[in-house]
Kinemage of the C-alpha trace (Angstrom):
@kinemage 1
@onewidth
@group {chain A} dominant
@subgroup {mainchain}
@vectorlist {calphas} color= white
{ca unk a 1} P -6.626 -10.272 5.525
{ca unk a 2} L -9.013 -7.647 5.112
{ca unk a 3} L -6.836 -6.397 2.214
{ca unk a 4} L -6.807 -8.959 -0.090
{ca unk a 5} L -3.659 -7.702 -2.147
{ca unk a 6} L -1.768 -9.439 0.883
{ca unk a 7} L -3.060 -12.577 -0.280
{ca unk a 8} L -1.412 -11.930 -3.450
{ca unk a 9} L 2.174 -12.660 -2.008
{ca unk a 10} L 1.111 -16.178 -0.907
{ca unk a 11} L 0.339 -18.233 -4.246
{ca unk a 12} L 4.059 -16.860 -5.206
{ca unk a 13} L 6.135 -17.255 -2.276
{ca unk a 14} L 4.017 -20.940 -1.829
{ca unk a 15} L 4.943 -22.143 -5.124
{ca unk a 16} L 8.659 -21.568 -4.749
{ca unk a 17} L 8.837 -22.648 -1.404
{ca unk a 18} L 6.150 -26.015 -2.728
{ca unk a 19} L 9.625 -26.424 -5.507
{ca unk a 20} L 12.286 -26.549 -2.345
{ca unk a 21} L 9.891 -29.108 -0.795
{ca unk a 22} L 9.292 -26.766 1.890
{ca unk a 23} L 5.520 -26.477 3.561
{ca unk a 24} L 4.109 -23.014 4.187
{ca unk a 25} L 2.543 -22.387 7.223
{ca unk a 26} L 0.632 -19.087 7.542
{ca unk a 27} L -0.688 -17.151 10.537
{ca unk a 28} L -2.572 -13.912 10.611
{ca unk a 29} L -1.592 -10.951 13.473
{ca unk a 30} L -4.851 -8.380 12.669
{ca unk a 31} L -2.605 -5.911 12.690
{ca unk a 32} L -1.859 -7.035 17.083
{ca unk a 33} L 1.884 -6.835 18.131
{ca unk a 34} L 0.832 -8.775 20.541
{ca unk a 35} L -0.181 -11.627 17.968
{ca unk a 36} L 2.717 -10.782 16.009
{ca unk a 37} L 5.437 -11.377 19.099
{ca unk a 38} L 3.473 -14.676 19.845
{ca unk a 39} L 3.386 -16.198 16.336
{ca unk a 40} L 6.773 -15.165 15.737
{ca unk a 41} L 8.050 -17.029 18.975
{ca unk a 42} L 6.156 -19.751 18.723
{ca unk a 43} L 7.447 -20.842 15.158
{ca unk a 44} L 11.148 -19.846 16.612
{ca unk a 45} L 10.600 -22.746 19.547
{ca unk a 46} L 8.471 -25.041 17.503
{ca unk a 47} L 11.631 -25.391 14.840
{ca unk a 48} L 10.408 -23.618 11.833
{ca unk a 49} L 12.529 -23.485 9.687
{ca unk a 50} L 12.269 -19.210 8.981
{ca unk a 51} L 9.753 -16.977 8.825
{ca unk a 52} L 8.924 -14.155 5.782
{ca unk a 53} L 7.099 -11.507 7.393
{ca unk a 54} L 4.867 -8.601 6.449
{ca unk a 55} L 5.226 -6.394 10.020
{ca unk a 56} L 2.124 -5.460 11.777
{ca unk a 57} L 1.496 -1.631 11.871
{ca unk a 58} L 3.394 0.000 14.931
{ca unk a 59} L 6.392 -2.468 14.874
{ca unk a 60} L 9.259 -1.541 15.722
{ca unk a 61} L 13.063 -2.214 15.862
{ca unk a 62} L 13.163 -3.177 19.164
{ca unk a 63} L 10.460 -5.812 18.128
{ca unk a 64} L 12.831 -7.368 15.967
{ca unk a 65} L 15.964 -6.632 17.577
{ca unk a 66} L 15.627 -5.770 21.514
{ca unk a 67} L 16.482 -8.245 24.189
{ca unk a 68} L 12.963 -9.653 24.649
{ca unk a 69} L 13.200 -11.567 21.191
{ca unk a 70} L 17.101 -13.542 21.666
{ca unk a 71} L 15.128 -16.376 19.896
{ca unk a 72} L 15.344 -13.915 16.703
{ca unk a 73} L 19.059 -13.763 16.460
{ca unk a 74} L 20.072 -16.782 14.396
{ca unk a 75} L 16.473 -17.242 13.223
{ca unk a 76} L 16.057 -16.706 9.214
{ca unk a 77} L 13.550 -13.597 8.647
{ca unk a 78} L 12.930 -11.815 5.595
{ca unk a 79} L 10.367 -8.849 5.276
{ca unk a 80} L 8.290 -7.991 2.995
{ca unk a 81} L 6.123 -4.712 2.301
{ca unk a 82} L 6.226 -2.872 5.106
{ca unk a 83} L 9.829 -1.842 6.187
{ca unk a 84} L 11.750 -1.151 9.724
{ca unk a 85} L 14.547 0.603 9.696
{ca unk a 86} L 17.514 -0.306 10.386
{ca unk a 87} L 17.333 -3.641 11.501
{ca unk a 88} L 19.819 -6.818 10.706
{ca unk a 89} L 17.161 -8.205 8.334
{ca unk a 90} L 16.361 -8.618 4.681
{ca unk a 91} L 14.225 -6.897 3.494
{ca unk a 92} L 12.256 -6.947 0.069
{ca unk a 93} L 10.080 -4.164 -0.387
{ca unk a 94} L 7.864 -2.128 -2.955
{ca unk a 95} L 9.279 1.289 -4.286
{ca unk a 96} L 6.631 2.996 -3.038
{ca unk a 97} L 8.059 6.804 -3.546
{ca unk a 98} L 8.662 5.843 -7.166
{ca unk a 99} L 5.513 4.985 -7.958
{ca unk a 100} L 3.440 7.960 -6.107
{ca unk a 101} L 5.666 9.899 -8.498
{ca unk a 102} L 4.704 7.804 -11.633
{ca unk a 103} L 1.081 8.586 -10.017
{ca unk a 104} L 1.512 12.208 -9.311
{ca unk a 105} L 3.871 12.817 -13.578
{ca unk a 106} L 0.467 11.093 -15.331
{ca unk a 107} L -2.201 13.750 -13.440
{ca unk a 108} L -0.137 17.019 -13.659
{ca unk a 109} L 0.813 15.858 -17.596
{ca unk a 110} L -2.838 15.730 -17.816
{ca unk a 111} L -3.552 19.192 -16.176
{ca unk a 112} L -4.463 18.378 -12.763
{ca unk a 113} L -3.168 21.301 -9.982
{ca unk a 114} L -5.858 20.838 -7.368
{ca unk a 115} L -5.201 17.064 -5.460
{ca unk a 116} L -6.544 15.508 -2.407
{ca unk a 117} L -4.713 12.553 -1.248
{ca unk a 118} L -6.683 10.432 1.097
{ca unk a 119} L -4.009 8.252 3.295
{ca unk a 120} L -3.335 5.475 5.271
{ca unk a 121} L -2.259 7.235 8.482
{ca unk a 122} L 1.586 6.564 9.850
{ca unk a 123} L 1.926 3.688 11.508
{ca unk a 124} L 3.264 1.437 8.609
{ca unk a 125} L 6.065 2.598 6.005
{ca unk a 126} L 3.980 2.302 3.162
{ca unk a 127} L 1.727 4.678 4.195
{ca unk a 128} L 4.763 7.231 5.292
{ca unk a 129} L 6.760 6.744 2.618
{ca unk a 130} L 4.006 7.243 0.197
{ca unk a 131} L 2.725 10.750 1.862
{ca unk a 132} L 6.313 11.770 1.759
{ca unk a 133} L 6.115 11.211 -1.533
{ca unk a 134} L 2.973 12.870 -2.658
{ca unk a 135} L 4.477 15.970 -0.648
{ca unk a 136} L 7.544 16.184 -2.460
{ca unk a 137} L 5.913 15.818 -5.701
{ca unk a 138} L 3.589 18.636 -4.425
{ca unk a 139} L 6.404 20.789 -3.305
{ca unk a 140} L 8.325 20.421 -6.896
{ca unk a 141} L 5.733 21.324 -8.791
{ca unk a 142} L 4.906 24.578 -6.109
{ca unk a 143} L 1.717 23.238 -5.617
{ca unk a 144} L 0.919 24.324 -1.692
{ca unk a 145} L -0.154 21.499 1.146
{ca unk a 146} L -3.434 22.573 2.881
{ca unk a 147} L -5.165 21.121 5.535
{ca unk a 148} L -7.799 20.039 3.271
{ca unk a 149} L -5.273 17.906 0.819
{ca unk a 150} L -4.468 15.669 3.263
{ca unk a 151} L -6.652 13.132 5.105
{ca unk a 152} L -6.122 9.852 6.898
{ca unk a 153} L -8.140 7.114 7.865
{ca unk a 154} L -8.208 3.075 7.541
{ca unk a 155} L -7.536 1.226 4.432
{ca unk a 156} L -10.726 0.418 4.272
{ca unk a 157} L -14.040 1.051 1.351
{ca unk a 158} L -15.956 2.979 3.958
{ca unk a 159} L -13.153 5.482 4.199
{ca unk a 160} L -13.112 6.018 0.641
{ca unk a 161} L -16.843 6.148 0.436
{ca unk a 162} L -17.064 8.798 3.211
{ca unk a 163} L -14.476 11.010 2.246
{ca unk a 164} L -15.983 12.099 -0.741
{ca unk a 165} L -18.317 14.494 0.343
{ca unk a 166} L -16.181 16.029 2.319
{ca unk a 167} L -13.585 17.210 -0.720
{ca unk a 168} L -16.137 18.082 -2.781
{ca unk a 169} L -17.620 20.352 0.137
{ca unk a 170} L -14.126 21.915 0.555
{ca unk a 171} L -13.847 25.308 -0.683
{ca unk a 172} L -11.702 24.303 -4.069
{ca unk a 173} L -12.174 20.507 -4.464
{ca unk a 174} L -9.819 18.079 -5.905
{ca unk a 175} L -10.016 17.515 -9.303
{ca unk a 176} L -7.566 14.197 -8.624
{ca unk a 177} L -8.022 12.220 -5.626
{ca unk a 178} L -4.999 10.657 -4.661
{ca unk a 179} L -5.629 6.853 -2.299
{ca unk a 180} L -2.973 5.266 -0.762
{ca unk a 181} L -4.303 2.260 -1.516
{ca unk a 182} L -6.946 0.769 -4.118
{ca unk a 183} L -9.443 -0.418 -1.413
{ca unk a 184} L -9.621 3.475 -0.489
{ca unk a 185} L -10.002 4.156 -3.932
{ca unk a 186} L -12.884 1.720 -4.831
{ca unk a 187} L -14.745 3.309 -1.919
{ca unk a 188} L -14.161 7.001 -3.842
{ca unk a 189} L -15.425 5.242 -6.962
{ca unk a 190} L -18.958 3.982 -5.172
{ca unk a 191} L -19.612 7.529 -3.926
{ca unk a 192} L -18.492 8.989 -7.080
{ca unk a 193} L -21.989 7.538 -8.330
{ca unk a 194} L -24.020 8.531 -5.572
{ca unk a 195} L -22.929 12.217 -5.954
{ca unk a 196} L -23.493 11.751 -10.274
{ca unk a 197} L -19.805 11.708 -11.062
{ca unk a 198} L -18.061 10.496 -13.743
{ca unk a 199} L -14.868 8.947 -12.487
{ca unk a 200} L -12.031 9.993 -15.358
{ca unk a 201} L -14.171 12.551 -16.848
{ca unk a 202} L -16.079 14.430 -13.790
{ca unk a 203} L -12.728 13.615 -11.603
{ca unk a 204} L -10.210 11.671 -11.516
{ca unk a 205} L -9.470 8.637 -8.589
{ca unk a 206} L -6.331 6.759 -8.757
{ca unk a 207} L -5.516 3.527 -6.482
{ca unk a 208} L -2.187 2.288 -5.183
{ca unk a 209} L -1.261 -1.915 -5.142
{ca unk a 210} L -3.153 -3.120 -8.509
{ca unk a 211} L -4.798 -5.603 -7.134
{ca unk a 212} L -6.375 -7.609 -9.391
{ca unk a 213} L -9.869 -6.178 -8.818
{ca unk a 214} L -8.563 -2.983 -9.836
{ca unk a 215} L -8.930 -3.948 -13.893
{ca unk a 216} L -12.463 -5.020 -12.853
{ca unk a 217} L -14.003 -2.247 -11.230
{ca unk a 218} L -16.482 0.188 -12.957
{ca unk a 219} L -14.958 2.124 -14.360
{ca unk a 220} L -11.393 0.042 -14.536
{ca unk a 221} L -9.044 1.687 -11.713
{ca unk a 222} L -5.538 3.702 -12.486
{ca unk a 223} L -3.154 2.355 -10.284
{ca unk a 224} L 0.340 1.106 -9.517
{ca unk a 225} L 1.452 -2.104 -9.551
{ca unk a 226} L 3.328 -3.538 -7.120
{ca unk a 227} L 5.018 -6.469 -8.230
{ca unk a 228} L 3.924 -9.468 -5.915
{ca unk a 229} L 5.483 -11.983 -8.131
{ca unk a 230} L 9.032 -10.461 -7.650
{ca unk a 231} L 8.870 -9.340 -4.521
{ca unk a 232} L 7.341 -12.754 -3.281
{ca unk a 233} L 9.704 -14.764 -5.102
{ca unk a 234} L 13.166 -12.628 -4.227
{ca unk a 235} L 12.103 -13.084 -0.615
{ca unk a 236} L 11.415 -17.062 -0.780
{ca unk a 237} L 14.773 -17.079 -2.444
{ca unk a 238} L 16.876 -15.113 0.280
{ca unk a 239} L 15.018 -17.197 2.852
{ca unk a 240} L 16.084 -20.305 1.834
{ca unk a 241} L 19.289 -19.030 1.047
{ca unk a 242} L 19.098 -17.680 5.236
{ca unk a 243} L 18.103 -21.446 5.581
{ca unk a 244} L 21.228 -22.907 3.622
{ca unk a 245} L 23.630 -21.058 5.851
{ca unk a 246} L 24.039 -18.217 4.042
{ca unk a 247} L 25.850 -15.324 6.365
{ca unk a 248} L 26.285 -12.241 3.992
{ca unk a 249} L 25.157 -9.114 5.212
{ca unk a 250} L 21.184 -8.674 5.543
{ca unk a 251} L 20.143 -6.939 2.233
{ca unk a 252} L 17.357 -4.070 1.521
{ca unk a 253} L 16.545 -4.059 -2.133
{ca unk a 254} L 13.804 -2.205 -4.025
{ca unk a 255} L 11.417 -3.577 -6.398
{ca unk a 256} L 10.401 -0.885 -8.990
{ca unk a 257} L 6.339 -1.144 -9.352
{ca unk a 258} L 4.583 -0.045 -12.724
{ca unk a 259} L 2.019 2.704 -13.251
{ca unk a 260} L -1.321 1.576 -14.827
{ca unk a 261} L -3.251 4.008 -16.252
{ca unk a 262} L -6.945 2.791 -17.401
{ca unk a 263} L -10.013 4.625 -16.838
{ca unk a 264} L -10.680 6.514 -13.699
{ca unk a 265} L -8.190 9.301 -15.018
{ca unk a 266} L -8.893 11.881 -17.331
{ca unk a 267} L -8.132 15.635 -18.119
{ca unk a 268} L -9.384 17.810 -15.133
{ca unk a 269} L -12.899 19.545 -14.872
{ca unk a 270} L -14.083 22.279 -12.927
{ca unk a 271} L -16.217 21.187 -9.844
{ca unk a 272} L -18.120 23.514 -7.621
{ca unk a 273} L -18.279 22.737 -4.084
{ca unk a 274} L -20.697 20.504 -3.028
{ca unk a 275} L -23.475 22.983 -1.843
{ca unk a 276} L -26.758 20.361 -2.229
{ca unk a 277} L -27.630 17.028 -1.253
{ca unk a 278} L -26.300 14.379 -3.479
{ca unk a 279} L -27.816 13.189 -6.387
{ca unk a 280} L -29.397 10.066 -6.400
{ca unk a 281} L -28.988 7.708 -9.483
{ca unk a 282} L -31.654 5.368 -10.500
């Protein structure tokens, strides 16, 4: 819940669930697998009647599908977001390769050759399918992977916020920052200021998500949208499908996101390494 774009499945997935006359219960796991595997039991033995759920980082298949959870067999599930392979689940999730690459077309079209992309580490499939991504895009356009493009940390503002200084300290800083997510990228945007950077005309940031904060920050963020309303609303309808008896095969189906481009992206500018303290506005 730190990451309010989750949030933004709920008021979709309640409102079709509120027209079934179904009640949505909702229970946070702070990212515990521990938390997870008890909340998901508990609603199993307690006669729920499924569950729609957005996997904690680290799980697994054997989480979903090894002999510790029998409760899960004939217990509606549909996930959402995050992925795990290869389990007997549906699974509605975010294109997220597609839209790194809508990310990645807009900055080269616009010049860019020297990227940074500050990530979400590997624990989740967001965050590794969206890396892949921005390597492949790299690769294609024979753009070389240093140590110094990548770095990973939390989704969190103080990541974004602290990274800064270190790319523009690097021997040939970014001219386009690449976050995996926009709460990275709204931390880039508060240190932009702090160093006296321009964000779409100094250097360009881009976001991932669109949350709706994103069209609200200063300058407004270029991002991707991930399409909450479908994705919340194709799960709440295979779940209650699930419910109704339905026995088809579990499905994995792709919802294609949309690139926004607004301010933070511009034509790149030369930057010199970051050689001083940094300037101080007033």
């Amino acid at each position: 819940m730190s990451n309010p774009f989750f949030t933004e499945f709920l008021g979709h997935m309640e409102a079709r669930f509120r027209e079934a006359d179904r009640m949505m219960l909702f229970c946070h796991a702070h990212e515990t697998p521990s938390i997870q595997a008890r909340f998901i039991r508990q609603m199993a033995e307690h006669g729920a009647a499924g569950l729609i759920l957005v996997p904690v980082a680290g799980t697994t298949r054997e989480d979903l599908d090894g002999p510790q959870v029998r409760h899960l067999r004939d217990f509606p599930l549909v996930m959402i977001s995050r992925d795990v392979a290869d389990t007997d689940f549906d699974r509605v999730i975010n294109d997220d390769e597609l839209g790194i690459r809508l990310l990645f077309d807009h900055l080269y079209a616009m010049g860019h050759r020297h990227f940074a992309w500050l990530g979400g580490g590997g624990d989740t499939s967001t965050a590794r399918d969206r890396e892949r991504s921005f390597r492949q895009q790299m690769g294609a356009a024979g753009l070389s992977v240093r140590d110094e493009t990548i770095h990973h940390g939390p989704t969190s503002l103080a990541f974004g916020d602290t990274m800064l200084e270190t790319l523009l300290a690097s021997s040939t800083p970014p001219t386009a920052i690449v976050c995996f997510s926009d709460i990275i990228a709204f931390g880039v945007l508060a240190a932009c200021y702090r160093h006296g950077l321009r964000p779409g005309v100094d250097i360009s940031v881009t976001g991932f998500d669109d949350m709706g904060a994103a069209a609200y920050s200063a300058p407004a963020l270029t991002s991707v949208r991930v399409r909450t309303d479908l994705i919340g609303q194709r799960a709440s309808e295979l779940l209650l499908a699930r419910i109704a008896g339905d026995r088809h095969p579990a499905v994995r189906e792709l919802v294609p996101p949309e690139l926004v481009v607004r301010a933070t992206t511009g034509p790149p500018q030369d930057i010199e390494p970051l050689r001083c303290a940094p300037a101080r506005l007033t």
